[in-house]
N, C-alpha and C positions, 0 to 999 in steps of 0.2 A: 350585300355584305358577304366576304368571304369566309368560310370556316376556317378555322385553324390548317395549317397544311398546305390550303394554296397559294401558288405565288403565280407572277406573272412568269410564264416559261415554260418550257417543254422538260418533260422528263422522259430519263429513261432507266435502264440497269447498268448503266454504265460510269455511274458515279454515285455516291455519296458526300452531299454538303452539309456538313453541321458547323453552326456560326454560331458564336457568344459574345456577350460583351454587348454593351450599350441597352439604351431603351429598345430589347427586340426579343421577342420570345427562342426560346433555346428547341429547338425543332430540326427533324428530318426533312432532309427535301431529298430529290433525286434532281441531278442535272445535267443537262443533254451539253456536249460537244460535239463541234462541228467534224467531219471526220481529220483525222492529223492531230487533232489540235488537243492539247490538255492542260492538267492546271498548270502554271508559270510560276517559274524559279525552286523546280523540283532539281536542286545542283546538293552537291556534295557539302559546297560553302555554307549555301542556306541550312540545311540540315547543322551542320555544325556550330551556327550562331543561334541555334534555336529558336530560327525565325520559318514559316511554315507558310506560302502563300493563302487568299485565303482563294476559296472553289470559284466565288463570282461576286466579281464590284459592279455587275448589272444587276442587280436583283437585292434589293433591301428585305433582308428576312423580319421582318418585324410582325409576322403571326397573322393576328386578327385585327386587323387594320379597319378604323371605324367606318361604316358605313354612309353616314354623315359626319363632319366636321363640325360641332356645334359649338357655336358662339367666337368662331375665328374668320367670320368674311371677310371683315375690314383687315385685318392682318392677310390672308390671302390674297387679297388685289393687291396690296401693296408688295406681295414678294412676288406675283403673279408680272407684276410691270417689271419688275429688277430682273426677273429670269428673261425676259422677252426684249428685255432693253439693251441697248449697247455693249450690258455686262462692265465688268474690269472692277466690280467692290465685293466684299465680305460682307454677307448678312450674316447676324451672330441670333441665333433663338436662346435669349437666357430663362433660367428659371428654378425651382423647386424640380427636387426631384419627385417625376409623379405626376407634372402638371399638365404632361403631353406635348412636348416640345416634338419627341420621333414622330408623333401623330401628324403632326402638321409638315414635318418634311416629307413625310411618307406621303405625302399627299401631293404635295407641291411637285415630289419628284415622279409619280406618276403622271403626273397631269403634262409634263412637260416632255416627256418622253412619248404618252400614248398623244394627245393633242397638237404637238409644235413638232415633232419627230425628233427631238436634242438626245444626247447620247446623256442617261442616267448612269452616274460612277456613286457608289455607296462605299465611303471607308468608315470601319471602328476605328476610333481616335483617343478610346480609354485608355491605351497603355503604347508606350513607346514600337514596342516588336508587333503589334494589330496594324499601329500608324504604318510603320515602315513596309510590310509586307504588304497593304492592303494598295500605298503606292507606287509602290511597283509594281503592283498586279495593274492597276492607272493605266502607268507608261506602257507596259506589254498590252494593254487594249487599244491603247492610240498609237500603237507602231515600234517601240522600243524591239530590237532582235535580243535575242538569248545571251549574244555573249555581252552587248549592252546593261542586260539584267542581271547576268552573271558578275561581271565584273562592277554594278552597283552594288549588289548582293554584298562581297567581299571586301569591298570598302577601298578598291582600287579608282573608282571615281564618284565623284559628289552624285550620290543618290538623288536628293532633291532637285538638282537641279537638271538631272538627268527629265524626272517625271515632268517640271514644268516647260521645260525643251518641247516635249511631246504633247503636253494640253497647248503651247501656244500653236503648235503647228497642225492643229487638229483639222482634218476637214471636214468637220461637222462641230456645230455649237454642240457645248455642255452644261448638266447641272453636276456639281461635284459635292454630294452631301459629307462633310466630316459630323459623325455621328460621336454625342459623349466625351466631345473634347472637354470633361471636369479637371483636366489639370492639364493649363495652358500652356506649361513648360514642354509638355511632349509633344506641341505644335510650332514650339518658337525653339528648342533644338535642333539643328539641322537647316532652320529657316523653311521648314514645310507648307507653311499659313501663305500665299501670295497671292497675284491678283492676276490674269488674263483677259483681252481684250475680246477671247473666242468662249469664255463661258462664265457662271458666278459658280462663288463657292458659298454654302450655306452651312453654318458649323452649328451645331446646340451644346449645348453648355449649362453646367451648373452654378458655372464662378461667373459671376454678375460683373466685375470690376476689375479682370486683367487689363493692362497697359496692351495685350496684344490687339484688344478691338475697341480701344479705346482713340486711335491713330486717323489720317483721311485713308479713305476708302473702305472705311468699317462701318457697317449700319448693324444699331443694338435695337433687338425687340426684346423688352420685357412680358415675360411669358405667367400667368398666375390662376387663378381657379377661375372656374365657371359661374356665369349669374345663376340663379338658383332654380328658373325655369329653362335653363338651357342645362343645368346639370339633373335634374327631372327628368327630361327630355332623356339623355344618356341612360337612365334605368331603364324608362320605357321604351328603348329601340331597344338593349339586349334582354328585357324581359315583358314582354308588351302581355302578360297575361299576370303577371304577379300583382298588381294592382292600378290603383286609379293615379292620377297626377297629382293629386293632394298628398297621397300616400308614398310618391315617388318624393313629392317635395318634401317630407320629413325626413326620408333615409336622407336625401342629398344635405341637408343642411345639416342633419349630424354626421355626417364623415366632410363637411365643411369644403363642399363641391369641388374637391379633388380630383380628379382626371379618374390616375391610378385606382383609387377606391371605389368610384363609381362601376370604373369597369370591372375591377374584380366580384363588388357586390352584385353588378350587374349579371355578372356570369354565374354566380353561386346560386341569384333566386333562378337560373333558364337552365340549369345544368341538374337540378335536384332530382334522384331518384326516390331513396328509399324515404323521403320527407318532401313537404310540400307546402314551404310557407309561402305566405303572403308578405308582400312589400310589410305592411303594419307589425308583423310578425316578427320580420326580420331587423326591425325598426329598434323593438322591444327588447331583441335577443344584444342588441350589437350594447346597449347599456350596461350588459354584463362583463363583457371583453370583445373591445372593440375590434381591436389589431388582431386577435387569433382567428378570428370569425368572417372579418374580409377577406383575410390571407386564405382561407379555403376555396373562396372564390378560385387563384390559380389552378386547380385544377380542370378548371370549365377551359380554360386559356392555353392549355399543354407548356405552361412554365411553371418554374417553381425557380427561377433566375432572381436571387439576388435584387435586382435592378425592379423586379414585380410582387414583390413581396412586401408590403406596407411597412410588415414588421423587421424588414434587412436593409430597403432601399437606401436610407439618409446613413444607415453605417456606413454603406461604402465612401460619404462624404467623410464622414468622421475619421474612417481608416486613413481617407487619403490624407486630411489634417493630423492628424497624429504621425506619419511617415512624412508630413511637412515641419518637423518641433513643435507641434500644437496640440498634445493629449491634453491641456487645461481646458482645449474648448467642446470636449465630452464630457469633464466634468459640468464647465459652466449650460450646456442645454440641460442636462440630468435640470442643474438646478433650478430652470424654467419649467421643465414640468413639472415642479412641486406647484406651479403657478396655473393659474387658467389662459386658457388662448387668448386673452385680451392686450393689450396694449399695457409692457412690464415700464414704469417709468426708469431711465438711465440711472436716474438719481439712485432708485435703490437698489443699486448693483454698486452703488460709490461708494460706502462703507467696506466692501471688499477689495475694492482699488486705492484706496486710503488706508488699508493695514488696519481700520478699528474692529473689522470681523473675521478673523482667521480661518481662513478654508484648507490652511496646508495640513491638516488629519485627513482630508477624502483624497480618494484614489481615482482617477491621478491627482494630484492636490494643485488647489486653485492659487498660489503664492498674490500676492499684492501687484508686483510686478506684469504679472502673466494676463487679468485681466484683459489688459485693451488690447491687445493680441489677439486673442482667442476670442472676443467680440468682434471683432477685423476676421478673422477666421468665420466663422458664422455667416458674418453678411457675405466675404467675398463668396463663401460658399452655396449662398440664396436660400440656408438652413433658418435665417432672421433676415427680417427684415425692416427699417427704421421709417416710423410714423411720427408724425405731430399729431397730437390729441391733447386739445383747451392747453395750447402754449406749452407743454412739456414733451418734450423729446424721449419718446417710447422704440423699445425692442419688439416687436410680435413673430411669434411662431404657428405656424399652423396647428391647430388642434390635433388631426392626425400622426402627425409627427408627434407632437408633444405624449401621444397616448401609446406610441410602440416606442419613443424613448422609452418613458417611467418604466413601460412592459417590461425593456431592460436591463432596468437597474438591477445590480447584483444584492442580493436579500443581505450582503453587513452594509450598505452604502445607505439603505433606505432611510434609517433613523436619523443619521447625520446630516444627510441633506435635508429632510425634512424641518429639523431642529435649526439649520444655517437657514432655509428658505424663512421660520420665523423668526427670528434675531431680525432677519432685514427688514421683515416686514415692521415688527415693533419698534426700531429703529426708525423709521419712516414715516408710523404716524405723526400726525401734528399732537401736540400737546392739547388733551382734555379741554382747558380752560383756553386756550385758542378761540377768539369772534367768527363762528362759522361764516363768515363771508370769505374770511381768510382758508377756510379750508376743507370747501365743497367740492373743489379741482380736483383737491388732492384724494380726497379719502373714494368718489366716483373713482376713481384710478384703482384705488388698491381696493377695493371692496371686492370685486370678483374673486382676488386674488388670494385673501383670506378665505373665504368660503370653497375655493378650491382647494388648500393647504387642510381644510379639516377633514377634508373629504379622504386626501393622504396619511393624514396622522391626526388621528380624530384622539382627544384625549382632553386632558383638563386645563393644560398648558395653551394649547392652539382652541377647545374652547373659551379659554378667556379673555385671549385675543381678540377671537370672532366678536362676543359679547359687549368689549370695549369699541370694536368699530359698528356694531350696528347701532350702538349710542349716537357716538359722532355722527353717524347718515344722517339719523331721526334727527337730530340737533341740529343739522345742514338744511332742515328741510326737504330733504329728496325721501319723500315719504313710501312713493312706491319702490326704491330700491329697498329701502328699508325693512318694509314688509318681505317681500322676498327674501332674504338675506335672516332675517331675524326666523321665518317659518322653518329655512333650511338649518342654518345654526341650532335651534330648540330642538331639533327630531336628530341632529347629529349627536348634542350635549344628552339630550333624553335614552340616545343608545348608550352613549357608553359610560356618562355617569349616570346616570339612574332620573325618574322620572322628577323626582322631589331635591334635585338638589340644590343649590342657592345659586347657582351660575345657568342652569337651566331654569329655573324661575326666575332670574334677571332677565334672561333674551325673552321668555314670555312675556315678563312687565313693559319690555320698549316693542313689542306686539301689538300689546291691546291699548298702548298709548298713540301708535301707527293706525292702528282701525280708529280710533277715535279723531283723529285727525283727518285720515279720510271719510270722515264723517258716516261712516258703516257702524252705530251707536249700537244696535243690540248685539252685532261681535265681540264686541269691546266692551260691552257690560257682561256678557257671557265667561270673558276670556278673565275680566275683572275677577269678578263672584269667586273663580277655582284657584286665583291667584290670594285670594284674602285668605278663603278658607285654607290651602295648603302652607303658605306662608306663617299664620296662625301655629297649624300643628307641629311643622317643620322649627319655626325661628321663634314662636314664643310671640305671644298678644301684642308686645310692644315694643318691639323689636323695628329697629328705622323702616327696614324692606318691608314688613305688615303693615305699618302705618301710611310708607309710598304707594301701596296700592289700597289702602281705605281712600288717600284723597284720590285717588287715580279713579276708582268707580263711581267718585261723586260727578263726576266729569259728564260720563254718559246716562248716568240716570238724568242727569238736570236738564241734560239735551232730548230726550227721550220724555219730559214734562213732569218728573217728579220732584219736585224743586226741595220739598219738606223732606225727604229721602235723603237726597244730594248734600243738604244741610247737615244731617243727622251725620252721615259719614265724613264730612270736612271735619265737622265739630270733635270727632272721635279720632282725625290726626292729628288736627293742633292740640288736643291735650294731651297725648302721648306725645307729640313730636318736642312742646315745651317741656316734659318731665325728662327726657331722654336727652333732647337733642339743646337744649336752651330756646329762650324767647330769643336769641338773637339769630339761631341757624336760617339760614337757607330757604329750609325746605318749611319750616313752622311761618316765614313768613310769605314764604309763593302760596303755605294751603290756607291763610288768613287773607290772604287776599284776592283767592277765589269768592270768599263771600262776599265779597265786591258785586259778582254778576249775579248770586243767587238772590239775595237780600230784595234787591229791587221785584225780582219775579214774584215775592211772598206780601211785595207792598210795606216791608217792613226799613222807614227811612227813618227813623230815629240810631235804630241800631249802625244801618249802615253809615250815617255818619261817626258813630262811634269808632265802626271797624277802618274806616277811611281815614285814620290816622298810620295804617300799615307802609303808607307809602311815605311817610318822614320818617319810622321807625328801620324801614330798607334806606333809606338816603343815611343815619345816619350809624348802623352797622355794618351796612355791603360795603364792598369797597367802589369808586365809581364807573361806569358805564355796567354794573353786573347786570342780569338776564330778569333778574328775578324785580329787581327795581322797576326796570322796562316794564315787565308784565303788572306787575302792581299799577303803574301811573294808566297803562293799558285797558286795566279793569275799572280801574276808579271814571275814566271817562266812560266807558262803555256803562255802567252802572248809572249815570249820570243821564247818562242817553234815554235809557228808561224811563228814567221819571221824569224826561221831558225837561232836562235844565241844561240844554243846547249850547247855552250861552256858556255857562262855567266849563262843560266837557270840551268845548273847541282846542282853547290853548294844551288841556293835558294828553286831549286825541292827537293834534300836532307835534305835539313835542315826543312821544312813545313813536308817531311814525319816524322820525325823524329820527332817532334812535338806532329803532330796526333796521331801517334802511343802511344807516351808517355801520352799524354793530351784526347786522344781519344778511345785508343784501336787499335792495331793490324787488330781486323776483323772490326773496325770500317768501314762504307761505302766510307767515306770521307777520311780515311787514304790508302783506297784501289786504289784510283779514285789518289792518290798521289802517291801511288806505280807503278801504271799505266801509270805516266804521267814521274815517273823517268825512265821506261826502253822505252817509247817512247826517249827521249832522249838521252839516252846510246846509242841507237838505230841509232839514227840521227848521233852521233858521232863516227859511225865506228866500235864501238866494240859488234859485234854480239852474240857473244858467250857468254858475260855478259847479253845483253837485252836478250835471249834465259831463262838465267837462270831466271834472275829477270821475268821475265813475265809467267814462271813455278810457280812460287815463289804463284805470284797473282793469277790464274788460280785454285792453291791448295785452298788460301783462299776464293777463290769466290764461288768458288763450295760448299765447306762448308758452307759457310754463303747466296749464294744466291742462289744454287742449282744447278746443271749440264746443264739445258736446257733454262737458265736465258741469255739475251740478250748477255748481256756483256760477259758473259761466250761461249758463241760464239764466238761472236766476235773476242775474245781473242783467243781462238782456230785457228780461221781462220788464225789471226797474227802469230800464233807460226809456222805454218803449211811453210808462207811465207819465215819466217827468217830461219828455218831450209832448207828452200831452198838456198834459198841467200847462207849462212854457206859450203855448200857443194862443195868440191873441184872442 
C-alpha cells in the first residue's frame, strides 16, 4: 500500500502538479518532463478562456490508493475482459458518492498500463473547462502538434473531434478513465463521451440514469457499500492494531459499510497521536457525532477535498441539483433525515405531492408540484435509492449521508421539518381500530421511522405518536419489534417529560404486556407492580390506566402459578372498570373474561360457568368481529380444556381460530397460541393422528415466524415427539 505522496512516476524540481476535483486527494506531486517537453496548451488563447492544461493525463493522482480492492473481484474480471477485449464500448461505474467508484478505476487503470503495457489517460470530467483541458492534454499525448491544440484551444476547430482523431489513430491501445463525470451534460456537450476501436473508456459517475449510457455500446455497473466482513476487513488493513474483527465489524456496520467512512475512520484510528483509541472506542465516540468524527479521519489521507469529507461530499450532488432548478430536492433529503436509514414508504411522501401537507414555509420550499422532481433528482443523482420491501415501493438513504445531511440543517429549519416529518408520519398510520392483519406491513415500515423522529425532536407531540405506534406493533403481533421500540420510546418520553408522566407510563404499560407475551413473566410482573403503584399516585386508584395495569399484572402472576393473586387483581379491575367504564366497556369485559383461564386453575366450575356468560354479553354490546369477543370465546374454550370437556371446547376453539386467522393473520401470535390450543384438544379427544397433523401445522408456522430454538418451538417439538408415540402400533 502506498503512502499518501506517491504516484506512479519520476519526479523532479522541475515542475509542480497539483490536481482537484473528482474522487482524488488534493496533493503535491513533483513531475518529470522529458527534456523539450512541457505542459500542453500553455497559449495566450488558453490563458484567456480560463481554461489551464492539466500537468499529466498519465498519472491518476488519487492519493492513497487501497492496497486491496475488497469485495469487487467479480466486477474486476468483468472490466478486466473489456480493457483486454476488442474495445469500442463505454463502461459507466455509477454510484453513491463515497462508495469508491475512483478506487476501482484507479485500480483497473494500473493494472492495465503496468500488466498489458496500454497507455493510461486520466481526465477530471466534473466540470466543463477540467473536461476540455484535460482532452486536449489526450490529443497532445497521442500526437496532436501545438498549433492543432492551439487552434482547438480557440475554438477555430472542433476540439472533440480533433482528440478522437488522435485516440483512433493511436499506436498503442488505451484505457481512458473520465473521472466524476456527475453531471452528464459536460460529456454529451461538444459530443466528448465516444467509442474507439483502439481503446475503452471507463467513466464513474454519480447520475445512475442519464440517456447518455443508457444507449449500445454503454455498459452500467451499479457501484454500492461493502458486505460487512469485507468492510471490517478495510479498518483492519488501514488500522491492523486498533482492534479485533468483531470490533472492526461494529465500526463498519455503524458508518453502514461505506467506502469513504471506512477509509477516513480507518485512517483516523492509524494516524492518532496525542490519543489512542481502540476500534471499540471509536465505536462508542462516533454515537455522539458521527460525521465530525470520521471527517477527522482526512487528515490521516492529506485531503480535506470536498469530495472526502463525509460531511461535504453528497452537497456537491446537491449544489449540482440546485444549479440544475432543483433546490426542493435539498429540502426533500433534510426531510429523510428526520427519518431512519430504512426503507421511507413512497406513499408517505404522497400527502406532500397531493397538496394535503404544505412544505412551501421551508427553505427552499417543497411546493406540491416540486415533489416528483426532486425525487427524480435524488435517484438520478444515486443520493436515494428505490426498494420493494412486503409489496410497497420505498425510498432508502444511506445512514451516513442521512447523518451529515441533518448535521446540516440550518438551526431555524430544524423544528419545521421535524414537525412536517410528523404530520406525514401520523397521516400514514392505519387507523387504531384497523384488523392488524391489515396493518402489519404497514406500521413494520414506519416503525423505525418514528423512533428516529423522537430521537430529533423528542417532545410530547412526537412522544405520542411513538406511543400510539408502539400500541399498533404489539397489536400486530410483532412483539420483538415492539419491545424494542417501546424500551427506546419510554427512556426518550422519561427524559423529556418526566418519569411519571401518563404517556411515559403508556409506553411502559404495552412494555410489560410485550414481556408478557414473550413469555419473560417475572419482567412483566416486575414492570407490572411499578406501573400499579405509580399509576395509583400519579392518576388516582380508579382511574381507567390504574385499573389496565391491575388486570395487566394478573396476567403474569397467573402464569408465574399464583392463580388466587391473579384472581384478586382481575377482581379489583372489573369493579373499578364497571364503576367507571360501564358493564358494557371493552376493557370490563376482556378483564371478565380472563377469569375464564383463572377459575378452572382454582377448580372453581360453578362460578366459571357463571362468568361464562361474558361472551354473549360481548356478542351482544361489541360490535361484530371486535378483538375482545374473539378473546372471550378464546378463553371460554381454553377454560373448558381444563377441566377436561374436550368435546364442548372443540367448536368455540375452532371458531376463535378461525377468527384470528381472519381478523388477525395466519402467522399472527395469538391465532397460533389458538392453533395450539385446537390440537391440544383434538388431542384430548382421541384423535391422534389429527392433533399430529394439526400441531405439524403450528410447528411450520412457529418456526417461521418465531424461529426454530424459540420456547414454544420446543416445546412443541417435545409434544409431537410424545404423540407419535402414543400413535404407534
Amino acid at each position: 500500500m502506498r503512502e499518501p505522496g506517491h504516484i506512479d512516476g519520476r519526479a523532479s524540481g522541475q515542475g509542480r502538479v497539483f490536481q482537484t476535483g473528482g474522487d482524488q486527494y488534493i496533493e503535491e506531486h513533483h513531475h518529470h518532463y522529458e527534456p523539450g517537453a512541457g505542459p500542453l496548451l500553455e497559449s495566450a488563447s488558453t490563458a484567456h478562456r480560463g481554461m489551464t492544461a492539466p500537468d499529466s493525463v498519465r498519472v491518476p493522482l488519487v492519493g492513497r490508493a487501497p492496497g486491496i480492492l475488497r469485495d469487487r473481484a467479480e466486477l474486476m474480471e468483468r472490466l478486466r475482459a473489456a480493457v483486454t477485449g476488442p474495445g469500442g464500448d463505454v463502461h459507466v461505474l455509477h454510484g453513491l458518492g463515497g462508495c469508491g467508484k475512483t478506487a476501482v478505476a484507479y485500480a483497473l487503470f494500473t493494472e492495465a498500463v503496468r500488466d498489458h503495457g496500454y497507455v493510461g489517460l486520466w481526465v477530471n470530467a466534473s466540470e466543463r473547462i477540467s473536461l476540455r483541458a484535460g482532452m486536449l492534454a489526450v490529443a497532445g499525448d497521442r500526437g496532436a502538434t501545438t498549433g492543432e491544440l492551439a487552434a482547438a484551444s480557440s475554438g477555430q476547430r472542433a476540439a472533440a473531434d480533433l482528440v478522437w482523431h488522435y485516440l483512433d489513430h493511436s499506436a498503442q491501445r488505451w484505457l481512458l478513465v473520465l473521472d466524476n463525470a456527475d453531471d452528464p451534460t459536460v460529456l454529451e456537450d461538444g459530443g466528448w463521451l465516444r467509442t474507439s476501436p483502439l481503446g475503452t473508456v471507463l467513466v464513474t459517475t454519480r447520475h445512475a440514469t442519464s440517456p447518455l449510457w443508457q444507449g449500445p455500446g454503454a455498459v452500467r455497473y451499479s457501484l454500492g457499500v461493502l458486505p460487512l466482513d469485507d468492510a471490517a476487513q478495510v479498518l483492519c488493513d488501514l488500522a491492523p492494531e486498533a482492534g479485533t474483527a468483531d470490533s472492526a465489524r461494529k465500526v463498519a456496520r455503524r458508518l453502514g459499510c461505506l467506502p469513504l467512512a471506512l477509509t477516513l475512520a480507518g485512517s483516523h484510528l492509524a494516524h492518532q497521536l496525542l490519543e489512542s483509541w481502540s476500534m471499540d472506542e471509536y465505536d462508542r465516540k462516533l454515537s455522539e457525532d458521527s460525521t465530525a468524527l470520521v471527517d477527522q479521519g482526512a487528515a490521516g489521507t492529506g485531503s480535506s477535498q470536498s469530495r472526502h469529507l463525509v460531511g461535504r461530499t453528497w452537497q456537491l450532488s446537491l449544489d449540482a441539483l440546485a444549479g440544475q432548478g432543483l433546490p426542493e430536492a435539498t429540502t426533500l433529503l433534510r426531510l429523510l433525515s428526520c427519518w431512519a436509514a430504512d426503507p421511507v414508504p413512497v406513499a408517505l411522501l404522497m400527502p406532500v405531492a397531493r397538496g394535503e401537507v404544505d412544505l412551501g414555509h421551508l427553505d427552499p420550499p417543497l411546493p406540491a408540484a416540486r415533489v416528483e422532481p426532486a425525487l427524480r433528482g435524488l435517484l438520478d443523482h444515486s443520493l436515494i435509492g428505490m426498494v420493494e420491501t412486503d409489496g410497497h415501493r420505498c425510498v432508502q438513504a444511506h445512514g451516513v449521508l442521512l447523518d451529515s445531511v441533518a448535521a446540516g440543517i440550518p438551526e431555524g429549519e430544524r423544528e419545521p421539518l421535524a414537525e412536517a416529518a410528523g404530520r406525514l408520519l401520523e397521516t400514514a398510520l392505519p387507523p387504531e381500530d384497523d384488523a392488524p392483519v391489515e396493518t402489519h406491513a404497514e406500521l413494520q415500515l414506519l416503525a423505525p421511522h418514528a423512533s428516529s423522529l423522537l430521537g430529533v425532536a423528542p417532545g410530547e407531540r412526537t412522544a405520542r405518536l411513538c406511543a400510539r405506534m408502539v400500541r399498533q406493533v404489539h397489536e400486530a403481533g410483532d412483539y420483538t419489534t415492539a419491545l424494542s421500540m417501546a424500551r427506546f420510546v419510554a427512556e426518550a418520553a422519561e427524559e423529556s417529560l418526566g418519569v411519571e408522566h401518563p404517556l411515559t407510563l403508556e409506553v411502559l404499560d404495552v412494555q410489560a404486556r410485550t414481556l408478557l407475551r414473550l413469555t419473560r413473566f417475572a419482567e412483566s410482573e416486575i414492570l407490572y407492580r411499578s406501573l400499579v403503584t405509580a399509576r395509583s399516585r400519579v392518576l388516582g386508584l380508579e382511574h381507567p390506566d390504574t385499573l389496565r395495569s391491575c388486570y395487566g399484572l394478573a396476567l403474569p402472576v397467573l402464569h408465574l402459578g399464583h392463580a388466587e393473586e391473579a384472581e384478586s387483581w382481575v377482581r379489583r379491575a372489573i369493579g373499578g372498570q364497571r364503576r367507571v367504564l360501564g358493564e358494557d366497556s371493552a376493557e370490563t369485559l376482556l378483564s371478565r373474561a380472563t377469569l375464564l383461564e383463572i377459575l378452572p386453575r382454582l377448580g372453581r366450575s360453578e362460578e366459571f360457568e357463571e362468568e361464562a356468560r361474558v361472551v354473549q354479553d360481548c356478542e351482544q354490546y361489541l360490535p361484530p368481529d371486535d378483538l375482545t369477543t374473539v378473546h372471550a370465546r378464546h378463553m371460554h374454550s381454553r377454560g373448558l380444556h381444563l377441566f377436561g370437556r374436550f368435546g364442548e371446547a372443540e367448536p368455540l376453539a375452532r371458531r376463535a381460530l378461525a377468527d384470528r386467522i381472519r381478523l388477525q393473520g395466519p402467522d399472527h401470535p395469538l391465532a397460533l397460541a389458538a392453533l395450539s390450543l385446537t390440537a391440544l384438544i383434538v388431542h384430548g379427544l382421541g384423535r391422534t393422528d389429527e392433533a399430529i397433523a394439526t400441531l405439524k401445522q403450528l410447528i411450520e408456522h412457529r418456526e417461521r415466524v418465531l424461529g426454530p430454538e424459540h420456547p414454544f418451538v420446543v416445546e412443541d417439538r417435545e409434544r409431537l415427539t410424545e404423540w407419535q408415540a402414543e400413535a404407534q402400533p
